[in-house]
VMD Tcl script that builds the backbone (N, CA, C; Angstrom):
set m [mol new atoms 351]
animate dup $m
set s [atomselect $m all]
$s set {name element resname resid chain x y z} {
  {N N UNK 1 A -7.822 120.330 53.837}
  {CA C UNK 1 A -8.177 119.348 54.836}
  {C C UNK 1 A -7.541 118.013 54.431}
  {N N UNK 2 A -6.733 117.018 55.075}
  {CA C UNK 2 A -6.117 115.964 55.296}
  {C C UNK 2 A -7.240 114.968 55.381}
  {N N UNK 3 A -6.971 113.638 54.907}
  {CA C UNK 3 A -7.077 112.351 55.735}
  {C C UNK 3 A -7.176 111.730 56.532}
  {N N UNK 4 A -7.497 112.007 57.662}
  {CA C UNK 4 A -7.298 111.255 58.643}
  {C C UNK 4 A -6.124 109.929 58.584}
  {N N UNK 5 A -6.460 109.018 57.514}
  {CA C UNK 5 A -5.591 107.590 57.258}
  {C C UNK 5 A -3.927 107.782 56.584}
  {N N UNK 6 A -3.828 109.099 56.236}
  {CA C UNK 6 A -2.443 109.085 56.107}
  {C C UNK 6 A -1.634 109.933 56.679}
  {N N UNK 7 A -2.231 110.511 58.006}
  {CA C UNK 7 A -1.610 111.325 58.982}
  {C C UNK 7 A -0.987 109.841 59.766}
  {N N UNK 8 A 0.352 110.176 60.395}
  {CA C UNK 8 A 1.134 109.481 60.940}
  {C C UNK 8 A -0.038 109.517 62.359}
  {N N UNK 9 A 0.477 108.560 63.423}
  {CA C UNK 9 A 0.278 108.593 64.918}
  {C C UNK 9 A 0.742 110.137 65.011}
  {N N UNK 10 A 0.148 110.261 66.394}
  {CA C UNK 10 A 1.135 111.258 67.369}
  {C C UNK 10 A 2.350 110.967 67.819}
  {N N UNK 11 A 2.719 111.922 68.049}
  {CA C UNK 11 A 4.241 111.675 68.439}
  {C C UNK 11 A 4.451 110.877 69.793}
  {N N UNK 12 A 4.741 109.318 69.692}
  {CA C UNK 12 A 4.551 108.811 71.510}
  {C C UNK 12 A 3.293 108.013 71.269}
  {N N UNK 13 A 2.167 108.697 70.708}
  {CA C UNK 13 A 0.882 107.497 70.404}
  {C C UNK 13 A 0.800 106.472 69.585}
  {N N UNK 14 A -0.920 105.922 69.548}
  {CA C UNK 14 A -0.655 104.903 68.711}
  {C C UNK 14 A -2.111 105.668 67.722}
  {N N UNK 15 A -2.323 105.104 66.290}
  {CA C UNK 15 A -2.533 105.204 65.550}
  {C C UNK 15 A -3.969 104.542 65.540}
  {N N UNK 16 A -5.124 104.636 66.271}
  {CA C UNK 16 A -5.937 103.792 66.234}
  {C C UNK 16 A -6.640 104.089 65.257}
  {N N UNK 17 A -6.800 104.770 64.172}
  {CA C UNK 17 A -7.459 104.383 63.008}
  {C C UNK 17 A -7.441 103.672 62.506}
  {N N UNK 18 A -5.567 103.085 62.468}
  {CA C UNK 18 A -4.787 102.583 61.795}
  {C C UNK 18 A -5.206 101.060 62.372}
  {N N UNK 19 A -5.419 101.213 63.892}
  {CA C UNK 19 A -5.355 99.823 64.503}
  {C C UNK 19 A -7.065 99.249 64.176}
  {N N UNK 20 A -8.143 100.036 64.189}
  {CA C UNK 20 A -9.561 99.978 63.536}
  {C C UNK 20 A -9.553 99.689 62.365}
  {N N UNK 21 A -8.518 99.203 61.530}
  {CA C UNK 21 A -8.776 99.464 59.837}
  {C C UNK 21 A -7.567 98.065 59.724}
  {N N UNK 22 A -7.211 97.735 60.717}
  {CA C UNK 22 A -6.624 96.472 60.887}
  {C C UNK 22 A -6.878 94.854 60.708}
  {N N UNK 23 A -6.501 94.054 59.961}
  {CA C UNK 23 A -7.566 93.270 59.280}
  {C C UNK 23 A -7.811 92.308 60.556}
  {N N UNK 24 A -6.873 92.456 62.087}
  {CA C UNK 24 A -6.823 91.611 63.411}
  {C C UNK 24 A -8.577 92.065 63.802}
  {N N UNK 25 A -8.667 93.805 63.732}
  {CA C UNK 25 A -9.659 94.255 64.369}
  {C C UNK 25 A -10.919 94.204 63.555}
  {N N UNK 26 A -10.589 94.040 62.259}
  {CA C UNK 26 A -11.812 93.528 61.314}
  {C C UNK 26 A -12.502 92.458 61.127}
  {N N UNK 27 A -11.663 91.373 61.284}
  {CA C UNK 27 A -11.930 89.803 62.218}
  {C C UNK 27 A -12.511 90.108 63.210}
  {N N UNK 28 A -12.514 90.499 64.424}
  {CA C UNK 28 A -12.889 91.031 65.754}
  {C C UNK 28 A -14.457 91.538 65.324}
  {N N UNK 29 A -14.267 92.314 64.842}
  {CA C UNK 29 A -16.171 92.897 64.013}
  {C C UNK 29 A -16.594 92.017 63.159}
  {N N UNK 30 A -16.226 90.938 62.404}
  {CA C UNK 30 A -16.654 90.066 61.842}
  {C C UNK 30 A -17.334 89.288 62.583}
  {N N UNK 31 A -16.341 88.745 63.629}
  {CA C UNK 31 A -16.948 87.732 64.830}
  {C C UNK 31 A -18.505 88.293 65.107}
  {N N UNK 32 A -18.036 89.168 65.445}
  {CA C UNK 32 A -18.855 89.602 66.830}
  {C C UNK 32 A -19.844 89.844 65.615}
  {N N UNK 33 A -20.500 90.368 64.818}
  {CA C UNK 33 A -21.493 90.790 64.342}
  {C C UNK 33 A -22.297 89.501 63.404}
  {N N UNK 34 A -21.286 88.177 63.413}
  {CA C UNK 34 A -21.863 87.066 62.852}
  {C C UNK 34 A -22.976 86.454 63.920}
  {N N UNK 35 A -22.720 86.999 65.362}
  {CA C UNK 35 A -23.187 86.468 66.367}
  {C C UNK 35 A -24.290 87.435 66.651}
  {N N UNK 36 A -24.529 88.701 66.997}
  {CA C UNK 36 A -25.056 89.702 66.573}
  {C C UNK 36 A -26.450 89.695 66.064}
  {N N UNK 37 A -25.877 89.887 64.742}
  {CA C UNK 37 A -27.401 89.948 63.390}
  {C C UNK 37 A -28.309 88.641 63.424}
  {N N UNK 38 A -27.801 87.415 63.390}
  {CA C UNK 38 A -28.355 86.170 63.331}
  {C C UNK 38 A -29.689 86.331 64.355}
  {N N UNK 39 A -29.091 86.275 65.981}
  {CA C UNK 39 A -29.609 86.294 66.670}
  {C C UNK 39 A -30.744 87.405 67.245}
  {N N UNK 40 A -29.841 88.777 67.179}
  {CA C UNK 40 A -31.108 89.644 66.978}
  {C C UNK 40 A -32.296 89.350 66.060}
  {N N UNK 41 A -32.115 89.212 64.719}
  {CA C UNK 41 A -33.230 88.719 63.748}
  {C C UNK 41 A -34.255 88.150 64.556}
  {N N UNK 42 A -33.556 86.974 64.947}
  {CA C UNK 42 A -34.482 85.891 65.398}
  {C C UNK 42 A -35.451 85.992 66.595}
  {N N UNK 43 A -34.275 87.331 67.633}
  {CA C UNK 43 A -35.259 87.430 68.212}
  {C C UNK 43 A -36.477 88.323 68.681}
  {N N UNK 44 A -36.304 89.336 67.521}
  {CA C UNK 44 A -36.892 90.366 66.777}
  {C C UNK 44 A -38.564 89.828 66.197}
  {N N UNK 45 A -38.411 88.338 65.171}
  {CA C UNK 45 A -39.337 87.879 64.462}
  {C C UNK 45 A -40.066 87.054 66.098}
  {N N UNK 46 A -39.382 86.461 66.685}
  {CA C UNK 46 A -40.000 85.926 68.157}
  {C C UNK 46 A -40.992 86.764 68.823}
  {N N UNK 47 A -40.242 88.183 69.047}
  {CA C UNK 47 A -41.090 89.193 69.852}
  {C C UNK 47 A -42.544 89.421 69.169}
  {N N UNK 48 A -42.152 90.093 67.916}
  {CA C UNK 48 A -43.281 90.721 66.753}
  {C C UNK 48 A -44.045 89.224 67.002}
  {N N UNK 49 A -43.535 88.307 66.719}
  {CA C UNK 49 A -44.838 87.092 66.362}
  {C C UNK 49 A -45.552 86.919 67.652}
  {N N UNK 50 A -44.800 87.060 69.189}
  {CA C UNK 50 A -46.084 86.923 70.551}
  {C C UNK 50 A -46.624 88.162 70.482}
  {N N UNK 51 A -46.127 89.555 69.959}
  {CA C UNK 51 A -47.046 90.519 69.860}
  {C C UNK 51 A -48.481 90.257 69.004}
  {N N UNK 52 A -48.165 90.013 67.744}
  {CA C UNK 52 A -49.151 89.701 66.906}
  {C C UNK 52 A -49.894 88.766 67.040}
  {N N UNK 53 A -49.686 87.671 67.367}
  {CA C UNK 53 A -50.375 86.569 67.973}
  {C C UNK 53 A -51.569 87.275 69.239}
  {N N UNK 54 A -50.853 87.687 70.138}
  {CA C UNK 54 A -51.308 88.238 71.269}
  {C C UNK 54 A -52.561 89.263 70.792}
  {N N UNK 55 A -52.878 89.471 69.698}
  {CA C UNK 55 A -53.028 91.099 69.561}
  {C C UNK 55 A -54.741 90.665 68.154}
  {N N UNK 56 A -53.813 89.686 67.703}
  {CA C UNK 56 A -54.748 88.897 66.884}
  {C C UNK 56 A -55.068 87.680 66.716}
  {N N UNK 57 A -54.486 86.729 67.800}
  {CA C UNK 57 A -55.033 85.638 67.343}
  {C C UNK 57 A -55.125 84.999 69.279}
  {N N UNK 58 A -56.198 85.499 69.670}
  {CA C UNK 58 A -56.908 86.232 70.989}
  {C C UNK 58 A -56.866 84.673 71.792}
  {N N UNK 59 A -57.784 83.901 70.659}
  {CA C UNK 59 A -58.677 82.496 71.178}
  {C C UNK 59 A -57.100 81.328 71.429}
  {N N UNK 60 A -56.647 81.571 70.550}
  {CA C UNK 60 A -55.229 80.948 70.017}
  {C C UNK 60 A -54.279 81.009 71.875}
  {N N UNK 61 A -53.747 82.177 71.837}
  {CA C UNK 61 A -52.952 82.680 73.294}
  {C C UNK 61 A -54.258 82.458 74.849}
  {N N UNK 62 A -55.256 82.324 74.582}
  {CA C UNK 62 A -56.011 82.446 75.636}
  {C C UNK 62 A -56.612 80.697 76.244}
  {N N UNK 63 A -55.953 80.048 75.319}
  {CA C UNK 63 A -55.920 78.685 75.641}
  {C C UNK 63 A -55.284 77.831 76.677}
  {N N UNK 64 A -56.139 77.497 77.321}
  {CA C UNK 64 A -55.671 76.847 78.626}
  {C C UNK 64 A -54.330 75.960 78.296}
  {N N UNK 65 A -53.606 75.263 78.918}
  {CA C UNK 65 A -52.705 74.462 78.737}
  {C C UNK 65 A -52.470 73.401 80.278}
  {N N UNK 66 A -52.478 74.461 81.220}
  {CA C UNK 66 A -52.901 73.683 82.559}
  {C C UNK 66 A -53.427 74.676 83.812}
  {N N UNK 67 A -54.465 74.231 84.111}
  {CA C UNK 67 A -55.123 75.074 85.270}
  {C C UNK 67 A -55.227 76.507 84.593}
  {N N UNK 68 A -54.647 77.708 85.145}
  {CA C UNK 68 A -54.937 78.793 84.638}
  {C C UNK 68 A -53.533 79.195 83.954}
  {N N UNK 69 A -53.233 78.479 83.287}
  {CA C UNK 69 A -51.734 78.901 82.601}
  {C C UNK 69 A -52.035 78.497 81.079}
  {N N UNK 70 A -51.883 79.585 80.361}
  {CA C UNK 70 A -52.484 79.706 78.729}
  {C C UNK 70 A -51.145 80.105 77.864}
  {N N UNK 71 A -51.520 79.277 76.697}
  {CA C UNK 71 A -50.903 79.614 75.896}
  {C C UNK 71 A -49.890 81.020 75.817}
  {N N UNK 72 A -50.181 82.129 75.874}
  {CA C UNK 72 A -49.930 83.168 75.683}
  {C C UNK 72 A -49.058 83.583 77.018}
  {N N UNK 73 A -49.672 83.037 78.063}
  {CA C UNK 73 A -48.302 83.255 79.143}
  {C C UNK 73 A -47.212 81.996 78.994}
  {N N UNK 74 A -47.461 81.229 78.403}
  {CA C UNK 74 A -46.012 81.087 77.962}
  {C C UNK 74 A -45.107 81.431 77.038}
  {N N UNK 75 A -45.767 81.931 76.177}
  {CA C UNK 75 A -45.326 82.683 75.151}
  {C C UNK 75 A -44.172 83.540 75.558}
  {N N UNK 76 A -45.013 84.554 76.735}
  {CA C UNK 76 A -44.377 85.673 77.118}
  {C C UNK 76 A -43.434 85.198 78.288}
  {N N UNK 77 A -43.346 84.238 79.032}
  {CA C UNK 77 A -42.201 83.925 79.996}
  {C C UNK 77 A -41.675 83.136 79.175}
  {N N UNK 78 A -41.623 82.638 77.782}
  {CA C UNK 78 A -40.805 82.415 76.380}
  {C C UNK 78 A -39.839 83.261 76.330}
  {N N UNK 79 A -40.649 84.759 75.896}
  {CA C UNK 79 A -39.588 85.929 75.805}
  {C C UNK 79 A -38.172 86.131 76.747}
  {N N UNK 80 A -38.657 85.975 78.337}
  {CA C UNK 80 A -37.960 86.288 79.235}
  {C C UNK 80 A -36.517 85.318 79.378}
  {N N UNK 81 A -37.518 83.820 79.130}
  {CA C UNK 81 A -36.002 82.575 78.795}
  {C C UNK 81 A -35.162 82.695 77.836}
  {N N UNK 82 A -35.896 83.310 76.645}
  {CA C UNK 82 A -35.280 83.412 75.182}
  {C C UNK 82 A -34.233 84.429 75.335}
  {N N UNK 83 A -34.298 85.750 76.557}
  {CA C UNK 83 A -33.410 86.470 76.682}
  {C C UNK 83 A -32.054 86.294 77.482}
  {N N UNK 84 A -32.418 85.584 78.223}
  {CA C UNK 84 A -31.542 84.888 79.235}
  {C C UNK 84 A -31.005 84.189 78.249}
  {N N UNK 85 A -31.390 83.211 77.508}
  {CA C UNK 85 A -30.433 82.492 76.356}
  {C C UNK 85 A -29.532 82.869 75.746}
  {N N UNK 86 A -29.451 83.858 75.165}
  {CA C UNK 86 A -29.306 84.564 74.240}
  {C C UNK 86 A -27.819 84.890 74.916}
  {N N UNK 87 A -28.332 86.040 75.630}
  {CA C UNK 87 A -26.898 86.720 76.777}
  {C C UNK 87 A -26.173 85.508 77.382}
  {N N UNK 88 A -26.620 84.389 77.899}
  {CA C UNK 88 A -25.943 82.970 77.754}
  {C C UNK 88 A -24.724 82.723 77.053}
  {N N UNK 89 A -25.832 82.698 75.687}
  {CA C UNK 89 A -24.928 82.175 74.779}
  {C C UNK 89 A -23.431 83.152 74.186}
  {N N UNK 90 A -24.212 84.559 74.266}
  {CA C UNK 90 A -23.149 85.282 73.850}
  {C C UNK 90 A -21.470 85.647 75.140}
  {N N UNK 91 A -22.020 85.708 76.424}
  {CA C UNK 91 A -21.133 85.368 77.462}
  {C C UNK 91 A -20.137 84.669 76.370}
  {N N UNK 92 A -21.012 83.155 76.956}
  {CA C UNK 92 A -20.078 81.666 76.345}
  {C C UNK 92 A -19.100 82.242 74.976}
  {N N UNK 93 A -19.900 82.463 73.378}
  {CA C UNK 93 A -19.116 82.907 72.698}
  {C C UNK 93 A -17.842 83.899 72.373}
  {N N UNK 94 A -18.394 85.120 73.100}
  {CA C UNK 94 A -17.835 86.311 73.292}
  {C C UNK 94 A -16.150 85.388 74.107}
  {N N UNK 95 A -16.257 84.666 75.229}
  {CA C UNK 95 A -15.249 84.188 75.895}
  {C C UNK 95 A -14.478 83.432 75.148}
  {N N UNK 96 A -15.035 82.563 73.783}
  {CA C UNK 96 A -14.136 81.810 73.244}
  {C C UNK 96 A -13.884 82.120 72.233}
  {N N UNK 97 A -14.463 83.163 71.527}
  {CA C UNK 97 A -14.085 83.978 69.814}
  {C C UNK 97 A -13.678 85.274 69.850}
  {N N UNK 98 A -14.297 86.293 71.173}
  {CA C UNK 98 A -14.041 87.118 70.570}
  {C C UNK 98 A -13.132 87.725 71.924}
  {N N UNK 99 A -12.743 87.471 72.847}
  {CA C UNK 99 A -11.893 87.533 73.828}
  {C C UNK 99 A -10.732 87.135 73.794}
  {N N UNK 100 A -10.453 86.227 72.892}
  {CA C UNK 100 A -8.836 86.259 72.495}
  {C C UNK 100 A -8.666 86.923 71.815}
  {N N UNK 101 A -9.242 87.171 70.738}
  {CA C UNK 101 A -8.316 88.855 69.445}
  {C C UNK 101 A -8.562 89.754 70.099}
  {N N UNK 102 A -9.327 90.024 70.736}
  {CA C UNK 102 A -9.207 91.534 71.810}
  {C C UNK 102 A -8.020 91.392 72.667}
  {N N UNK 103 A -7.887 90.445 73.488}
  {CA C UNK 103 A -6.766 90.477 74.222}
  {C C UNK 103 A -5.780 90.733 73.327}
  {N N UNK 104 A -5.468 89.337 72.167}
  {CA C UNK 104 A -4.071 89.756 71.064}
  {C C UNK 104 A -4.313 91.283 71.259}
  {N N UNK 105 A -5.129 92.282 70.475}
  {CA C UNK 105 A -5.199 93.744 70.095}
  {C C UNK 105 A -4.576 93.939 71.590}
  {N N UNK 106 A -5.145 94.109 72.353}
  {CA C UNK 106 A -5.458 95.222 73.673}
  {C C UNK 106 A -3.594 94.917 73.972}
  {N N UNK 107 A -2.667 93.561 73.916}
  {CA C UNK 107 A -1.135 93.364 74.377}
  {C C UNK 107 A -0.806 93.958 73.428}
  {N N UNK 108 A -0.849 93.629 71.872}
  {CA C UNK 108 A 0.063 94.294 70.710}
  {C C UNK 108 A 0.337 96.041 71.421}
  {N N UNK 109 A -0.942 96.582 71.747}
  {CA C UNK 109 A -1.522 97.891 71.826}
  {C C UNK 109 A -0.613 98.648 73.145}
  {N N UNK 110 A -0.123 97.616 74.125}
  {CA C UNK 110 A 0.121 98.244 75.285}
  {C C UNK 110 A 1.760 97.836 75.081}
  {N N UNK 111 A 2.238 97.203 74.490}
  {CA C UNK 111 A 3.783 97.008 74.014}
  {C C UNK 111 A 4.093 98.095 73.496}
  {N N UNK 112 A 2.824 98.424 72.020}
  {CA C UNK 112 A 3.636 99.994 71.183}
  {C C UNK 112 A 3.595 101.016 72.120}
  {N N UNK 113 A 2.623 100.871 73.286}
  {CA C UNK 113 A 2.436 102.032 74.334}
  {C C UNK 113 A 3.924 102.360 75.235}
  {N N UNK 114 A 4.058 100.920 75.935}
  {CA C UNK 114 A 5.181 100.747 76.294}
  {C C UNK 114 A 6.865 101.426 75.222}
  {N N UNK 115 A 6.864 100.964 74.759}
  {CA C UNK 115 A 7.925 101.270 73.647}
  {C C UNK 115 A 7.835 102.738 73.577}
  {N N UNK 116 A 6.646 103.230 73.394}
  {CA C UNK 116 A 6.942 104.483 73.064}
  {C C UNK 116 A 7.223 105.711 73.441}
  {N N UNK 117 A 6.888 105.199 74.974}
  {CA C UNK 117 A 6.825 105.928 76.370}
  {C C UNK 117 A 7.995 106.171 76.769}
}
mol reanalyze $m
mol bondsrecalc $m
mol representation Tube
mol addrep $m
């Protein structure tokens, strides 16, 4: 059984192991997963804490704030903004970090296609 990484392309193809193991496309997963982990975390410890709150700290979330709007429902239409944020923000990023090295990849990718065709 072979390597996968030191078998040539196909004959006419391109080599995308080769192009996955690329330090352009390793930048590209760098980006993207700096943006990623941070934010999931955060909004992982957000969720768990209106769960737990919600679940145990009753008097706390059940507190008026105005008329019949309590603590705890804002909490939870918290969640709903916090998600919208989020996908916001990553849109925005994704368009200015990680949408140009994809493009670079995706032209390099369709030139060797071209060429080889």
């Amino acid at each position: 059984m072979s390597d996968r990484r030191t078998e040539s392309a196909p004959p006419g193809g391109i080599d995308y192991i080769a192009v996955e193991e690329s330090p352009r496309f390793g930048e590209l997963k760098r980006r993207q997963r700096s943006f990623i982990f941070p934010f999931a975390l955060a909004f992982l410890v957000w969720y768990f804490a209106y769960v737990l709150l919600s679940s145990f700290a009753v008097d706390f979330m059940s507190q008026r704030v105005w008329g019949d709007i309590t603590v705890g429902l804002i909490f939870g239409l918290g969640q709903f903004v916090t998600t919208f944020g989020i996908t916001m923000l990553y849109v925005w990023f994704a368009n200015r970090k990680l949408d140009p090295i994809a493009e670079e990849i995706r032209e390099e990718l369709e030139k060797r296609e071209a060429a080889g065709a």
